[in-house]
VMD Tcl script that draws the C-alpha trace (Angstrom):
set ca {
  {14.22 -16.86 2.24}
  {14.07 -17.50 -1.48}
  {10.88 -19.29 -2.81}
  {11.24 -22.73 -3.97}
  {9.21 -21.36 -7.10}
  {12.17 -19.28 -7.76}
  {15.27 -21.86 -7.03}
  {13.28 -24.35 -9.06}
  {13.73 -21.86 -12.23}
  {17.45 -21.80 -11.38}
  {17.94 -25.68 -11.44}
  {15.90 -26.03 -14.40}
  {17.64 -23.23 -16.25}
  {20.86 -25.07 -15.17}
  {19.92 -28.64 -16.36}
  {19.02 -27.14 -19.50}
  {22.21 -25.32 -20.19}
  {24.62 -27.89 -18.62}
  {22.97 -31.15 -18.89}
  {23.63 -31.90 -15.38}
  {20.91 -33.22 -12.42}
  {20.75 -30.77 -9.43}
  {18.88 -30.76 -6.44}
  {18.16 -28.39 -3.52}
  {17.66 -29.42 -0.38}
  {16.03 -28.09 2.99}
  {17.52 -28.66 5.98}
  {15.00 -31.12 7.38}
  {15.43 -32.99 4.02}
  {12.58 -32.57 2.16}
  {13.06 -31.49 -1.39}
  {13.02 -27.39 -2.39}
  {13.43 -27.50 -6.05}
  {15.27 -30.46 -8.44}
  {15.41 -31.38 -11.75}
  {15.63 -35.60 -11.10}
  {13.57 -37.72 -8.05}
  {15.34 -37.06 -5.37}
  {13.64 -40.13 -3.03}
  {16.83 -42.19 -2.13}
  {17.92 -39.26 -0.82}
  {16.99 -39.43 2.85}
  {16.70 -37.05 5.59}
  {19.07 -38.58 8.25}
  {21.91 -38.45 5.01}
  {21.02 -34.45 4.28}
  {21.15 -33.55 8.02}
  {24.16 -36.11 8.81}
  {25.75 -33.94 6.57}
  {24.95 -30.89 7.59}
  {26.42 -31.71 10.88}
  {29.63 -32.90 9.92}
  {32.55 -30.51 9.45}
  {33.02 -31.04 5.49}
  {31.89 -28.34 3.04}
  {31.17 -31.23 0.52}
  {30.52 -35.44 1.01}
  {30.12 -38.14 -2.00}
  {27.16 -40.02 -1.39}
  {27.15 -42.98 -3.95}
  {26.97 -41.14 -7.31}
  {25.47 -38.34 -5.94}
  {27.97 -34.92 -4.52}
  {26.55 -33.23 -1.56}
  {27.59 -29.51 -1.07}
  {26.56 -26.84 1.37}
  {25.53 -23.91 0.46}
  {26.15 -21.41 3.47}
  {25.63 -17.57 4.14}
  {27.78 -16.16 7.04}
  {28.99 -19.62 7.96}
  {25.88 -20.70 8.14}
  {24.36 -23.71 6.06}
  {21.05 -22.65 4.15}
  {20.63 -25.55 1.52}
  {21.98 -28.52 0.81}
  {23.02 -29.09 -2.91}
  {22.91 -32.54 -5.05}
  {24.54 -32.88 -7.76}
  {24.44 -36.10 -10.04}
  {27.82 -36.98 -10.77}
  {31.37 -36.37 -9.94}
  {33.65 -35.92 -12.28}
  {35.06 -31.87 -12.85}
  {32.12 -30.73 -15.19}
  {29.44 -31.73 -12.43}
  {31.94 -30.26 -10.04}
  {32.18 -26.70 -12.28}
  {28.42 -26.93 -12.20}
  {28.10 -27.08 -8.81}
  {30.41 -24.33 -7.97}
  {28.04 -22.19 -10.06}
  {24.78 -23.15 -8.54}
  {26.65 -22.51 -5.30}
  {27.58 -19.11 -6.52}
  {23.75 -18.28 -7.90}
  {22.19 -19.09 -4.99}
  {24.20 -17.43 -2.92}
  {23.43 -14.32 -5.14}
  {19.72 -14.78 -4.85}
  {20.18 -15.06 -1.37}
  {21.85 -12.08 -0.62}
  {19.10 -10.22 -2.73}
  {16.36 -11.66 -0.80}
  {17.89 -10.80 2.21}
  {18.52 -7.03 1.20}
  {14.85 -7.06 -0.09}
  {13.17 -7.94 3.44}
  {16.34 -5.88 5.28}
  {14.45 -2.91 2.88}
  {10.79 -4.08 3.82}
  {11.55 -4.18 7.43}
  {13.34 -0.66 6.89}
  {9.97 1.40 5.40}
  {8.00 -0.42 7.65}
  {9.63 0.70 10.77}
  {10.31 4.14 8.87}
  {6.59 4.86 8.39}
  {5.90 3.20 12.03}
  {8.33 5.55 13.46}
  {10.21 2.67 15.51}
  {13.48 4.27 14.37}
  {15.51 6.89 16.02}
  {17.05 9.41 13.84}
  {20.65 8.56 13.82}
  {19.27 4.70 12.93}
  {17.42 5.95 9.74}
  {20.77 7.33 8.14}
  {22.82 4.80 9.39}
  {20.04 1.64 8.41}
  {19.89 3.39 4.79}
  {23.34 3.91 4.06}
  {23.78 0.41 4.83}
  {20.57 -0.97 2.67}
  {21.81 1.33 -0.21}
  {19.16 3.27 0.08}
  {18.99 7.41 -1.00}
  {18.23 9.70 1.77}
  {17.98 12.47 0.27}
  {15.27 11.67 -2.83}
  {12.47 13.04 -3.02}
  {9.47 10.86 -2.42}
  {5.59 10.99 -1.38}
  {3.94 8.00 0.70}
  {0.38 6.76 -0.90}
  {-2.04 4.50 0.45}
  {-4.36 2.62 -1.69}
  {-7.59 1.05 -0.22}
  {-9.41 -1.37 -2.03}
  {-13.13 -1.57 -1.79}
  {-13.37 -5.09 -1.57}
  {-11.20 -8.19 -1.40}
  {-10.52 -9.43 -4.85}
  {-9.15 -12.75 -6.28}
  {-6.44 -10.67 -8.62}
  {-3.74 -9.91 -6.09}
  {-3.43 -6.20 -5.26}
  {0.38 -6.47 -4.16}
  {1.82 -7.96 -6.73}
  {0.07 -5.60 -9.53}
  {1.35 -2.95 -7.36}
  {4.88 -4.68 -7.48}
  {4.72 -5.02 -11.27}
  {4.33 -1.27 -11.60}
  {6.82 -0.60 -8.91}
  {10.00 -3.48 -9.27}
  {12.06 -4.25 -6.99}
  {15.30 -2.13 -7.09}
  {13.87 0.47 -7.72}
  {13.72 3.31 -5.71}
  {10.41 3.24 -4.87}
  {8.50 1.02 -1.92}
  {5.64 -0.99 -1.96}
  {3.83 -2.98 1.19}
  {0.37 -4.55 2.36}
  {-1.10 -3.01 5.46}
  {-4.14 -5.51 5.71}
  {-5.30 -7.51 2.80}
  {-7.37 -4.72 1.36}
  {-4.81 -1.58 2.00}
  {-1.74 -1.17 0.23}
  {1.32 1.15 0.84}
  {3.42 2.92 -1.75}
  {6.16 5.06 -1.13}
  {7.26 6.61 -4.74}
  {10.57 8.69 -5.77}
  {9.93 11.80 -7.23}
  {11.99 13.55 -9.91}
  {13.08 16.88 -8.24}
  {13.14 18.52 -11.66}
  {9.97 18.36 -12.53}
  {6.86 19.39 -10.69}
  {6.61 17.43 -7.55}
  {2.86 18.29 -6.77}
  {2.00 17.36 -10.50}
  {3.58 13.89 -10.21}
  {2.39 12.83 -6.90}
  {-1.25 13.67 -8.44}
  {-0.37 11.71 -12.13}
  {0.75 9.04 -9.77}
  {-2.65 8.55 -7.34}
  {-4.23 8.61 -11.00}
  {-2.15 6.31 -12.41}
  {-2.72 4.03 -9.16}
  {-6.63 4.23 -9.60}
  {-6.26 3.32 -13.30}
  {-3.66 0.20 -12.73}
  {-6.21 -1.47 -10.16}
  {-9.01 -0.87 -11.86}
  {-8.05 -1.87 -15.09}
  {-5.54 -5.14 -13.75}
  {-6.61 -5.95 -10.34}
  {-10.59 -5.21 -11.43}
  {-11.10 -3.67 -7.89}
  {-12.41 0.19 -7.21}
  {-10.20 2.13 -4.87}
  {-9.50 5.04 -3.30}
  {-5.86 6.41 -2.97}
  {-5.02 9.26 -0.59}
  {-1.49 10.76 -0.17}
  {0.28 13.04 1.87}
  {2.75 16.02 1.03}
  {6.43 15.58 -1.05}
  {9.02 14.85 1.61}
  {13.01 15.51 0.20}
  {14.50 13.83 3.77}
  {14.22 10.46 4.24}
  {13.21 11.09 8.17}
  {9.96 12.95 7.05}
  {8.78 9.81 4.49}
  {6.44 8.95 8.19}
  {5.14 12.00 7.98}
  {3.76 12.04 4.56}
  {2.36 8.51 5.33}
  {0.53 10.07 8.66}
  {-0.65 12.63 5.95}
  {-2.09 10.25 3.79}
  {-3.57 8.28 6.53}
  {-5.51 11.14 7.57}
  {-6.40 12.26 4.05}
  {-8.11 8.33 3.79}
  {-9.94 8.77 6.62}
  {-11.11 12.54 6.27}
  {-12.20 11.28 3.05}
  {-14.02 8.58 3.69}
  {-15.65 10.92 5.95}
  {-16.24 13.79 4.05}
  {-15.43 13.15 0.45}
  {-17.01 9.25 -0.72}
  {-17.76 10.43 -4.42}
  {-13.73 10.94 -4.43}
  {-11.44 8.41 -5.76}
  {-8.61 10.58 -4.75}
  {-7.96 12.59 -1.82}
  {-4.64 14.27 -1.18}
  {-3.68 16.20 2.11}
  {-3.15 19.39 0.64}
  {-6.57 19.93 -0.10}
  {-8.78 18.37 2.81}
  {-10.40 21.91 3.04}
  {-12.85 22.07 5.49}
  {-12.82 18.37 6.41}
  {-9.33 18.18 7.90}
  {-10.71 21.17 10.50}
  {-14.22 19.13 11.31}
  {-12.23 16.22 11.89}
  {-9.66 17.56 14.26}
  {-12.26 19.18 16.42}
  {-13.42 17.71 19.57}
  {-16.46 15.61 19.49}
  {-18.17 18.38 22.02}
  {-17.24 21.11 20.06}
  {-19.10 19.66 17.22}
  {-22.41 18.53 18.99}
  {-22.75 22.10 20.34}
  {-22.74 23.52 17.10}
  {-24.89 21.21 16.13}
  {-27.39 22.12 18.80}
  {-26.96 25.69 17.72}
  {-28.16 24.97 14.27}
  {-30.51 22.47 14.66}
  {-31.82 23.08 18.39}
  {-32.44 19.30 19.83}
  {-33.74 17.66 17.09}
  {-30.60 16.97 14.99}
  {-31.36 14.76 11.79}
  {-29.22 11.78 11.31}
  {-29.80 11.94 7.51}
  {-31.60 13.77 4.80}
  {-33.96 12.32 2.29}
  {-31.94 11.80 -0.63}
  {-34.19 14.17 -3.12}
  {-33.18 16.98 -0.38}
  {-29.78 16.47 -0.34}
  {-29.11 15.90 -4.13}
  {-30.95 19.48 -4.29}
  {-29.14 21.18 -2.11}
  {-25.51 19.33 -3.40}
  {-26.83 20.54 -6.90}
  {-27.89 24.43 -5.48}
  {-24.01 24.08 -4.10}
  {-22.87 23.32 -7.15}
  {-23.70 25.98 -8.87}
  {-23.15 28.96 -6.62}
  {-26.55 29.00 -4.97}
  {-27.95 30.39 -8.72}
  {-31.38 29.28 -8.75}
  {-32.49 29.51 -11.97}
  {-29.43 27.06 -13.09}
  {-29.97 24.94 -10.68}
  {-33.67 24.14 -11.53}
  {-32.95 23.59 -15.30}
  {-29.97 20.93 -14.15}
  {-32.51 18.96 -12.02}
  {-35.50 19.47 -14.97}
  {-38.01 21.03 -12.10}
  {-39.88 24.17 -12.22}
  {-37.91 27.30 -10.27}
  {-40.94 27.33 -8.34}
  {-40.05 23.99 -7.44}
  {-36.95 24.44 -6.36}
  {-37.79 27.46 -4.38}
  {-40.24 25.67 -2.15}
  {-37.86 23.04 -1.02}
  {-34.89 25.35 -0.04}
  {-38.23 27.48 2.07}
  {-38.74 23.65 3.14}
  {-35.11 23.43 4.65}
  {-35.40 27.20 5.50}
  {-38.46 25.87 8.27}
  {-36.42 23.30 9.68}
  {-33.33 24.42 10.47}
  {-33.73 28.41 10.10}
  {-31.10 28.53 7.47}
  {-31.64 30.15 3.90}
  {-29.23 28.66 1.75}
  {-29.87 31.42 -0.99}
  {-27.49 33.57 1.43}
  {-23.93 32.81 1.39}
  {-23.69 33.03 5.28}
  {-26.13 30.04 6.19}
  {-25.56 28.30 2.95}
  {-21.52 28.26 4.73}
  {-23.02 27.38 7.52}
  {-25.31 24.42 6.68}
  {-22.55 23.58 4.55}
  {-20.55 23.00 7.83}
  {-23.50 21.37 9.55}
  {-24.04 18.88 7.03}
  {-20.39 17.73 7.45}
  {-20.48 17.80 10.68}
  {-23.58 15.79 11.54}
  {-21.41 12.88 8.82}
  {-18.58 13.29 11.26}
  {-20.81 12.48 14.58}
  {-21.92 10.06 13.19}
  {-18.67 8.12 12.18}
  {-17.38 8.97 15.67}
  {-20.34 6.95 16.87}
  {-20.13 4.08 14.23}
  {-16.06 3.49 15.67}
  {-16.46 4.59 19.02}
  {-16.34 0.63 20.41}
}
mol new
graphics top color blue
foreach p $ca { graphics top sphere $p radius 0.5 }
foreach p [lrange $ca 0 end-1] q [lrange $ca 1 end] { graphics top cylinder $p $q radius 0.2 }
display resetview
């Protein structure tokens, strides 16, 4: 249905080129958009009218006209006069509403499309057939996105998203709650696919922070060229949000393609990874490091377990440093100054992160 913000615009644009009062009417009566008062004009008149077989009535010096899509009545239009320029007018009100109409129909036909697209509530055979009908390219190139914010903000996320993304366009935008946003983008096929999805989750973390004022995080899945595989590049992305909410917070983007290690944690069964837990850490499994620990051993990581680096970057004495990772050595039998366990607590230390978001969403 088209807003009354936006058929208000179209009477007013009309009064000021043609002179001529219009009003549009809902079909209870009340008033949608007009450029003159419009209370004389009563609800038992509008909806008197409506039922009666004429496509137009003269009420007094007003000219009542229906405006109809597929025979049937939408609005009710009132024009002020009715002599053959108020007439002309009319005729082309009628005619721009009925445009706007038919857009706003094709733009929720599209909304409902992606949404049962990514939903998978579509056979096959009703993708092609659905798209061909919406006008829509099957065969583009495209890459679904999802863009959480990190709090609800009074700057609308969906409609900055919308002013970067128009509609006609062949891209897609939706909301998925009021904090998680859904864009599926076109690709050009000439140019480097992998390269553009990437400028585009930067371009996404720059547009909300900069216009919405919100942090995010923006995940996406792998380019799709079929139109049928657009759901699986949005289960992608769904997965690379989660994995990296898990495994990745410092991240403000996180694509599929490169979950790493995460994507194989989190697929594993929650049994799987206590075991190995118990392995490592016998029964007493900590639920969290002190934070001078882990920024240590992040830092020791960082730099490809080279100690003497690795002390100058955190301004302590070598000595220092040494102690702690003999500290760590003592509780969990690991010496992260080998490759092997360093892998290993590497793995534990995502592992005991992915416990314990099982446990935090397990009700």
């Amino acid at each position: 249905m088209i807003t009354n913000q936006v058929l208000q615009k179209t009477v007013d644009e009309m009064k000021e080129i043609t002179g001529v009062d219009l009003a549009v009417m809902e079909l209870n009566g009340s008033q949608a958009a007009s450029t003159f008062p419009t209370d004389d004009i009563s609800s038992i008149t509008v909806r008197a009218f409506i039922d009666s077989g004429a496509d137009d009535e003269v009420a007094g010096k007003l000219h009542l006209y229906k405006i109809e899509d597929d025979g049937v009545t939408n609005y009710v239009l009132v024009v002020k006069g009715n002599d053959d320029r108020a007439q002309m007018v009319a005729r082309l009100a009628i005619s721009e509403i009925m445009a706007l109409s038919v857009a706003y129909k094709e733009k929720f036909d599209k909304n409902a499309f992606f949404q049962n697209l990514i939903m998978d509530n579509m056979l096959v055979v009703d993708i092609y057939s659905r798209a061909k009908k919406l006008r829509i390219p099957t065969d583009s190139v495209r890459c679904a996105f999802i863009v959480e914010t990190e709090s609800n903000n009074e700057i609308s996320g969906i409609d900055v998203l919308r002013s970067v993304f128009p509609t006609g366009s062949d891209d897609y935008v939706t909301e998925a709650d009021e904090r998680t946003y859904v864009v599926i983008k076109s690709l050009d096929p000439m140019e480097d696919e992998d390269q553009q999805a990437k400028e585009t989750a930067e371009m996404l973390v720059d547009t909300m922070n900069t216009q919405a004022m919100v942090k995010v995080r923006v995940s996406y899945g792998r380019v799709v060229s079929e139109i049928k595989q657009v759901s699986a590049s949005y289960k992608e992305a769904k997965m690379a949000m989660e994995v990296g909410r898990i495994f990745y917070q410092e991240k403000a983007i996180v694509s599929y393609a490169t979950l790493g290690i995460g994507r194989l944690i989190y697929q594993l069964q929650p049994s799987l990874c206590e075991t190995f837990l118990h392995e490592i850490y016998g029964e007493d499994i900590p639920d969290h490091l002190d934070e001078e620990t882990l920024n240590t051993i992040n830092k020791f990581f960082e730099n490809n377990l080279n100690v003497s680096e690795t002390s100058r970057q955190l301004f302590v004495h070598r000595n220092t440093l040494v102690y702690r990772i003999e500290k760590l050595q003592k509780m969990t039998g690991l010496d992260i100054r080998i490759f092997d366990d360093a892998l290993t607590f590497k793995i534990a230390l995502m592992v005991v992160n992915y416990m314990k978001y099982i446990k935090l969403h397990e009700f």
